[in-house]
VOSE-475963 format. One record per residue (C-alpha): x, y, z. Coordinates in steps of 0.05 Angstrom, whole numbers, padded with zeros to 5 digits, always signed. Example, Ala and Ser with C-alpha at 12.3 -4.5 7.8 and 13.67 -1.06 7.14 Angstrom:
2
+00246-00090+00156;+00273-00021+00143;
This chain:
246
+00051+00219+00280;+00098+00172+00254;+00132+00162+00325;+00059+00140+00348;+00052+00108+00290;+00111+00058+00319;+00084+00064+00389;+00017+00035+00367;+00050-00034+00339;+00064-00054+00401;+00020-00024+00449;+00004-00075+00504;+00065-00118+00486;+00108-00142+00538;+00170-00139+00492;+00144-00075+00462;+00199-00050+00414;+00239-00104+00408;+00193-00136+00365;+00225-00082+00314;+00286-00126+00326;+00258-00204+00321;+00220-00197+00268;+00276-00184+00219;+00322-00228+00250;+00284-00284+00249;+00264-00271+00179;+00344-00273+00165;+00351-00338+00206;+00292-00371+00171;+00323-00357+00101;+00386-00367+00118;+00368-00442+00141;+00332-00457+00083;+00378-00431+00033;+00439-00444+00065;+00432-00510+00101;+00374-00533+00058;+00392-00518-00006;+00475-00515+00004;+00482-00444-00023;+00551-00427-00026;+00578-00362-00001;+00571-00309-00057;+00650-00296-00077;+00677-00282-00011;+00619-00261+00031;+00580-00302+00072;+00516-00324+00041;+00471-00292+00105;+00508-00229+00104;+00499-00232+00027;+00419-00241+00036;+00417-00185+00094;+00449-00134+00043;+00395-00145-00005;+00332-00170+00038;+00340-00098+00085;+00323-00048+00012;+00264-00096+00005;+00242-00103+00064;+00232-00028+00073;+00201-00010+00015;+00152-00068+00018;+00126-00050+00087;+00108+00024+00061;+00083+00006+00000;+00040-00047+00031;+00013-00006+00092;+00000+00060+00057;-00047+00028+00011;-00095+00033+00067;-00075+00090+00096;-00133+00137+00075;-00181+00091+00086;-00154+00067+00155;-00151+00145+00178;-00218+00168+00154;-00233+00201+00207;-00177+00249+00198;-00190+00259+00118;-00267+00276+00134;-00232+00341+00165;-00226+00393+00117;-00165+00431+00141;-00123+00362+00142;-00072+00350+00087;-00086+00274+00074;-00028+00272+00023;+00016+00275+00096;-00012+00204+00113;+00036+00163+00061;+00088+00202+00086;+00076+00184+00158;+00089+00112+00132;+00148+00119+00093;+00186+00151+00162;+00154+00102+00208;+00184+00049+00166;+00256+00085+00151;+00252+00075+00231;+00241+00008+00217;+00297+00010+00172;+00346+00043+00220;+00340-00034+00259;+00345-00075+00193;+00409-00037+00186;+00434-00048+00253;+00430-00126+00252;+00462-00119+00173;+00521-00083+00207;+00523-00128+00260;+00540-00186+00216;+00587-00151+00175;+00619-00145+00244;+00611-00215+00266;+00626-00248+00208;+00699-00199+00189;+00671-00171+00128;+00710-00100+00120;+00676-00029+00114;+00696+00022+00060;+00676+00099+00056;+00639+00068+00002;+00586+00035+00052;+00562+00108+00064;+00525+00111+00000;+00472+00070+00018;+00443+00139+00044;+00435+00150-00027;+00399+00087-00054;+00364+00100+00008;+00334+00165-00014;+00313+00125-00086;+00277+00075-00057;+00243+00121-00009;+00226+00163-00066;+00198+00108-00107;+00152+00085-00046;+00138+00151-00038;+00111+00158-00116;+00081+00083-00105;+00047+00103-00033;+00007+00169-00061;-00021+00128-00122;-00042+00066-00091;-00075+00101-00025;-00118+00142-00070;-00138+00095-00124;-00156+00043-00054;-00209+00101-00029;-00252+00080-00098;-00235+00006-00120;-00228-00027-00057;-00186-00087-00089;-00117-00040-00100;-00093-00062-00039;-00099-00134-00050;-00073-00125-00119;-00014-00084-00087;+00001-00146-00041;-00001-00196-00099;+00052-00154-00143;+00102-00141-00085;+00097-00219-00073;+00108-00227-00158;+00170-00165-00151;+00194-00198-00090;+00216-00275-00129;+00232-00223-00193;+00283-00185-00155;+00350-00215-00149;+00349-00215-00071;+00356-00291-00058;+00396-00306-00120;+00450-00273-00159;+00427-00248-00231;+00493-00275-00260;+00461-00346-00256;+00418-00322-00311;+00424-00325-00390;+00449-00243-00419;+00382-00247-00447;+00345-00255-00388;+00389-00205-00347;+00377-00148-00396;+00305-00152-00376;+00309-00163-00311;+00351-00103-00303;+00287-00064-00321;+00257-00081-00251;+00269-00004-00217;+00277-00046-00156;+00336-00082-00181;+00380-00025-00176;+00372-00008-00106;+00383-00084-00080;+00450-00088-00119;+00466-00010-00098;+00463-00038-00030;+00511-00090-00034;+00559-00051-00084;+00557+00003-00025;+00564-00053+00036;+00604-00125+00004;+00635-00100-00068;+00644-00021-00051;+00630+00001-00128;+00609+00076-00125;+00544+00087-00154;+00562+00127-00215;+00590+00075-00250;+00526+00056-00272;+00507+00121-00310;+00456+00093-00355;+00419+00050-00302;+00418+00105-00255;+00390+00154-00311;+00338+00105-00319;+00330+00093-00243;+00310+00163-00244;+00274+00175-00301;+00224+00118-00278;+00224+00141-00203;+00204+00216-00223;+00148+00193-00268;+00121+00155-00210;+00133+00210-00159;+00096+00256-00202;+00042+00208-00226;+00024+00189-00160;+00023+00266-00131;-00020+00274-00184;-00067+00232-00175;-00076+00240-00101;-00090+00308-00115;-00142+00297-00166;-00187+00250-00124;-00165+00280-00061;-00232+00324-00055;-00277+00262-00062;-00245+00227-00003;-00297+00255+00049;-00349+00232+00002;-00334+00167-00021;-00314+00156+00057;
């Protein structure tokens, strides 16, 4: 299902899968200009500014595209939840691999300019398998609460759009959270999010292993769980009055 679920972006498209390709790199081009020619950002220590920006846009990008489409998901496959033998609480999951394919590009054109533009790899690049399994869990969490609460107050999904546009200027992805006053880091640091975006460029540009941050992982965690189980929760509670409210 999530294969078709790819398929079925670009059915009748001359390009087809490509697109999977263009749209992020164009993305990347786009912010690059702007922040790079327009606004002279200077490279980040070392690293180019673009490859800088790819290392932290590719987490984000992700997650957002999950979160985003499985807060229709029920709704958009009601014809599927009407039948009783079909476990609904599959659909969010369905989204969250479609768009780890999705990922799997993103990641491509990141490594491609860490090629390109001579930044080194480390054995430490390889644990951005595991900041990939937190976001994916936290998505995950996000994905079963948001497509259940949607079936009954129609407006979650808009309100889901407005907060990943609020999370996306809150996370440091287009600027570096050292710019900021100790006072405002400490709270920004409380944005789950925040973890994963600089876990991906410790694991890719600055090769810090991840357990050097023991109390910001526990608290990674300890946030992603409650969501994961909060939003199981939840599905299953309203789950039997999908085919009703549908």
């Amino acid at each position: 299902m999530a294969k078709r679920e790819i398929a079925a972006q670009y059915v009748g498209s001359f390009l087809g899968f490509v697109w999977t390709f263009i749209k992020p790199l164009v993305m990347i081009c786009v912010f690059w200009f702007v922040f790079s020619v327009g606004f002279k950002s200077m490279p980040m220590g070392n690293i180019p500014f673009v490859v800088w920006l790819a290392a932290g846009l590719a987490p984000w990008f992700c997650f957002a595209d999950i979160v985003t489409s499985s807060a229709v998901v029920v709704v958009g496959n009601s014809h599927l939840v009407k039948k009783t033998l079909f476990p609904s609480q599959i659909l969010p999951i369905i989204k969250l691999l479609s768009g780890l394919i999705t990922h799997a590009v993103f990641l491509s054109i990141l490594f491609g300019l860490l090629i390109s533009q001579k930044v080194p790899l480390s054995f430490y690049s390889l644990q951005f398998v595991y900041y990939l399994l937190c976001f994916s869990l936290l998505a995950l969490g996000i994905s079963w609460l948001v497509s259940a609460l949607h079936v009954f107050v129609r407006d979650t999904a808009q309100i889901v759009a407005v907060v990943l546009q609020v999370g996306f200027w809150g996370t440091p992805i287009f600027w570096d959270i050292k710019m900021m006053p100790p006072s405002i880091q400490f709270w920004l640091k409380f944005n789950p999010f925040y973890y994963v975006v600089q876990g991906y460029r410790e694991s890719f540009l600055e090769f810090v292993p991840f357990w050097h941050h023991t109390l910001h992982t526990l608290y990674f965690w300890a946030i992603t769980l409650f969501i994961l189980l909060a939003g199981a929760y939840v599905f299953r509670k309203l789950k039997p009055q999908f085919a009703d409210v549908l």
